[in-house]
SEVO-502043 format. One record per atom (N, C-alpha, C): x, y, z; residue in one letter; chain. Coordinates in steps of 0.1 Angstrom, whole numbers, plus 2048, in hexadecimal, padded with zeros to 3 digits. Layout:
# SEVO-502043
u, v, w, res, chain
X, Y, Z, a, A
...
END
This chain:
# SEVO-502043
u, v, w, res, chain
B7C, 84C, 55C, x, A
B7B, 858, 554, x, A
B7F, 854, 546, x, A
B78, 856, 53C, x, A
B7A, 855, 52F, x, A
B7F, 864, 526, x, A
B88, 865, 521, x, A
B8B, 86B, 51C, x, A
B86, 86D, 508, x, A
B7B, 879, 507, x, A
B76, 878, 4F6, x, A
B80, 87B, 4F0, x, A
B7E, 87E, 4DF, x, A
B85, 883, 4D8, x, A
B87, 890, 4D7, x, A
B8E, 898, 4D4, x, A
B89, 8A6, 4D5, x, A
B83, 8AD, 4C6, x, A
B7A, 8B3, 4CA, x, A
B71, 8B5, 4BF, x, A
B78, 8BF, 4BA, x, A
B74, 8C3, 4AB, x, A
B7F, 8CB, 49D, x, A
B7D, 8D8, 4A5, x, A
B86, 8E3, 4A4, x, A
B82, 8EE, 4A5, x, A
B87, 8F8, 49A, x, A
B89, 8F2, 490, x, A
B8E, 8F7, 483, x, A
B7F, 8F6, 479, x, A
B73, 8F6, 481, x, A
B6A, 8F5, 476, x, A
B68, 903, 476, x, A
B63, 909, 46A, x, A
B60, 91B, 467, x, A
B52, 91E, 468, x, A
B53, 92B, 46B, x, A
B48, 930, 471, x, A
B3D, 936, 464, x, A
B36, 933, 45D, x, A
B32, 937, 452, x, A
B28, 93E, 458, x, A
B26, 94C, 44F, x, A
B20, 953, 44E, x, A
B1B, 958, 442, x, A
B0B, 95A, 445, x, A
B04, 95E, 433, x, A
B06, 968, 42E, x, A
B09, 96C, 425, x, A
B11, 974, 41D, x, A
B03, 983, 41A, x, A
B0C, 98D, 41C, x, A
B01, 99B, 41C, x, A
AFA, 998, 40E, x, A
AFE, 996, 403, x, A
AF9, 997, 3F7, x, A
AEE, 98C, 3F3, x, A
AEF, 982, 3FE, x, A
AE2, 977, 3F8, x, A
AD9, 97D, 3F6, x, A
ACD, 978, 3F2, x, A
AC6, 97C, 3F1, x, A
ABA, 974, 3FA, x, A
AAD, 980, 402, x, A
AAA, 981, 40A, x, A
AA1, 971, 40C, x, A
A98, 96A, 400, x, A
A91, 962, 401, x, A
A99, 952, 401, x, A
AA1, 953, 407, x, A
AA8, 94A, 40B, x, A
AAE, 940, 3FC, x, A
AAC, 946, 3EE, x, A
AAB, 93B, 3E7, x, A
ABD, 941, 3E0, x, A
AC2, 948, 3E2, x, A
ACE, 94A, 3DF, x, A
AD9, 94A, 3E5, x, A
ADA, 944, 3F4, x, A
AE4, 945, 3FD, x, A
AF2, 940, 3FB, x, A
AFA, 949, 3FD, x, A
B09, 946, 3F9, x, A
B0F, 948, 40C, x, A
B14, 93F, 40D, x, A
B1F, 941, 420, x, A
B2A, 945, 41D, x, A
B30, 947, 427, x, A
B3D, 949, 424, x, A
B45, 94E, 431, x, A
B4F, 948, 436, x, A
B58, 941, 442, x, A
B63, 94A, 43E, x, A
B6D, 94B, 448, x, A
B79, 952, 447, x, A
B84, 942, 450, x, A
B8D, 93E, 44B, x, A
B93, 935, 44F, x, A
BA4, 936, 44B, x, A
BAE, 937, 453, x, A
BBC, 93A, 453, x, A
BBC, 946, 44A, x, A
BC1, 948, 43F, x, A
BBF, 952, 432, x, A
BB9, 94F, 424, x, A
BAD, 946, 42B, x, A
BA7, 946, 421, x, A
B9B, 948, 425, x, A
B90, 94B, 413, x, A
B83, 949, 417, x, A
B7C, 943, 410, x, A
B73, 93C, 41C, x, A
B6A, 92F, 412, x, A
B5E, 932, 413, x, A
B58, 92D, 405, x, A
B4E, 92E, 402, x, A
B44, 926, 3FD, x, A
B37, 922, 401, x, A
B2D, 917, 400, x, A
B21, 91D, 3FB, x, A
B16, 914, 3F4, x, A
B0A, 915, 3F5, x, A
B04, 913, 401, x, A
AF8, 918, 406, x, A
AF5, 911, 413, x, A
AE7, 90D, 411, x, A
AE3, 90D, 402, x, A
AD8, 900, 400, x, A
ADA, 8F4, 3FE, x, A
AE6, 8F3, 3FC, x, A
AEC, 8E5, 3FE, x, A
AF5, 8E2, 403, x, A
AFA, 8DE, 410, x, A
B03, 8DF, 416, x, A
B0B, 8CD, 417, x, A
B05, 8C7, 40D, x, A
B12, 8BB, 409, x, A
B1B, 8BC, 3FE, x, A
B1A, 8CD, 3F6, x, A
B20, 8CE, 3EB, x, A
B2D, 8D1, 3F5, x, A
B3C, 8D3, 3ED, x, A
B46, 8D7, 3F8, x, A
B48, 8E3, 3F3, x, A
B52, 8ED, 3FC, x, A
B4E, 8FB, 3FA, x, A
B5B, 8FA, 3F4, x, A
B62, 90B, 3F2, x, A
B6D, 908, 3EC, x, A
B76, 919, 3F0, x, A
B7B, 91B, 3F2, x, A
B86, 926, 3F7, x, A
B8F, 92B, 3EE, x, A
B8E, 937, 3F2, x, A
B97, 941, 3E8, x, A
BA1, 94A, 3F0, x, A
BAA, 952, 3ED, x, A
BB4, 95C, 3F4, x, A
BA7, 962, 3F7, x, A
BAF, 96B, 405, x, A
BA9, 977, 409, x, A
BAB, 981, 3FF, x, A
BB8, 983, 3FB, x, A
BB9, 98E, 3EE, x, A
BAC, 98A, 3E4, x, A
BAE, 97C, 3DF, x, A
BA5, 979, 3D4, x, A
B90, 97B, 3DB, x, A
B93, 978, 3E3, x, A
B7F, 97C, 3E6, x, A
B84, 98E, 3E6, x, A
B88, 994, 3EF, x, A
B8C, 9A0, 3F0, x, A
B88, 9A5, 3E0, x, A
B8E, 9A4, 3D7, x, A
B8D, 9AA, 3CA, x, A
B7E, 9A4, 3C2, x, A
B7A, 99B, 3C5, x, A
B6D, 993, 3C1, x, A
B66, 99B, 3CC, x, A
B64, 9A2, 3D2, x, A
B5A, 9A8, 3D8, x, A
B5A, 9B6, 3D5, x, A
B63, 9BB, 3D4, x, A
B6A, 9C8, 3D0, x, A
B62, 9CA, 3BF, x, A
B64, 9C5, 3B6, x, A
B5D, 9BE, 3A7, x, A
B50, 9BA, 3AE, x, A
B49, 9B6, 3B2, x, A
B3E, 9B0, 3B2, x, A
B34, 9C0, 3B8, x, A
B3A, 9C5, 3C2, x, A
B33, 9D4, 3C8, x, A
B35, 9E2, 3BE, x, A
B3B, 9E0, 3B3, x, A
B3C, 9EF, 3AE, x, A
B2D, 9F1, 3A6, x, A
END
């Protein structure tokens, strides 16, 4: 019996963001990870994403929906 490595389970679960827009050409993800949240393009997914406080998205979304 061989014993693998064990695979990450700290990768985040990205989900597309309500506000993209529908023809796929504006997609923003965005993951929930410890207390933070990160955020990527998902037309290009070798750019690196990058995370902000929960407070700080919290108020960027708060501003962004009025």
């Amino acid at each position: 019996m061989t014993n693998s490595p064990a695979q990450p389970t700290d990768r985040p679960d990205w989900y597309k963001s309500s506000y993209s827009e529908g023809s796929g050409n504006a997609c923003v993800e965005v993951a929930i990870q410890a207390s933070k949240v990160l955020v990527r393009d998902s037309k290009d997914l070798t750019t690196p994403y990058f995370g902000v406080s929960t407070a700080a998205w919290s108020a960027f979304v708060d501003h962004a929906t009025r």
